[in-house]
N, C-alpha and C positions, 0 to 999 in steps of 0.2 A: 533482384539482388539477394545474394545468400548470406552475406555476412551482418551480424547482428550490429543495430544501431546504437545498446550499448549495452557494457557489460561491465557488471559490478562487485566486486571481491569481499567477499566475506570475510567481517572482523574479528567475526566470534567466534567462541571456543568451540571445540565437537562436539561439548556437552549438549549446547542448543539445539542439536537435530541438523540435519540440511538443510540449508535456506532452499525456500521454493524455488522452481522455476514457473515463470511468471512468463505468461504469449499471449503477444496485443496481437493476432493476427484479426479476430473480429475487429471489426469497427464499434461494435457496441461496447467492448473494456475501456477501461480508462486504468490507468495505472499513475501510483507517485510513488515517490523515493526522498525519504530523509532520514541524514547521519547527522548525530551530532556533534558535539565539539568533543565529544569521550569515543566517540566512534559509534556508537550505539544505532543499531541501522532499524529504519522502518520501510514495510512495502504497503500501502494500501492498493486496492484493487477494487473498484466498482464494476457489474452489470448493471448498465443503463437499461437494457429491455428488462430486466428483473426490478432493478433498482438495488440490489442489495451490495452490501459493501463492507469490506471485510479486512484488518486492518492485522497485519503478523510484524513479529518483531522476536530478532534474535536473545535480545534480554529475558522475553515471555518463552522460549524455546519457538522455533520457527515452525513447528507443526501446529502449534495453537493457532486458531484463527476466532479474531474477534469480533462479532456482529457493530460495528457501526454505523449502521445505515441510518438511524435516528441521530446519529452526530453524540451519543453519549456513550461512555465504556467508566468503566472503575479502574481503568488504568491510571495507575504516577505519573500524568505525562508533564513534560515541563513546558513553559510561557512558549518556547517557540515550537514543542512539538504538538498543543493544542492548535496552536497558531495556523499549522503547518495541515494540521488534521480536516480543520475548519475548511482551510482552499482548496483540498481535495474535495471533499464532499462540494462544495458548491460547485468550480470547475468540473467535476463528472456528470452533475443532474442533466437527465435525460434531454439529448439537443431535439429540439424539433427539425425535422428532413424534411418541412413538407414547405419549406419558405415563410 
């Protein structure tokens, strides 16, 4: 199948850089996605075989990328985008394939 499973519109201004483009073709990414009720959009992105996890957001300009692999950042984030941060990271940790 060539057509994308989904695809998501960019809220924010030019200022913030180009939103990534973001490819779960590995089995090992994990990807999430949340907007909030102001539009304000998050992508987080995990490597499971790495572990590492890394959280961009149009508000911080979309080329920053922020290390949250340890579940903490000094980002403003609010009640449901902690929330939100929280079930990515758990949701991505590494599956075990061996049964």
């Amino acid at each position: 199948m060539s057509a994308p499973l989904l695809q998501i519109r960019n809220r924010h201004t030019p200022a913030s850089g180009d939103p990534p483009i973001v490819d779960a073709d590995s089995d090992n990414k994990y990807i999430g996605y949340f907007e909030n009720q102001y539009g304000e959009q998050w992508i987080f992105t995990r490597d499971r075989e790495t572990g590492v996890a890394i959280l961009r957001g149009g508000d911080i300009g979309w080329n920053e990328q922020v290390d949250v692999t340890d579940g903490n950042t000094e980002l403003v984030l609010s009640t449901e985008e902690r929330h939100w941060l929280q079930a990515c990271l758990l949701a991505s940790q590494r599956r075990n394939l061996e049964g």
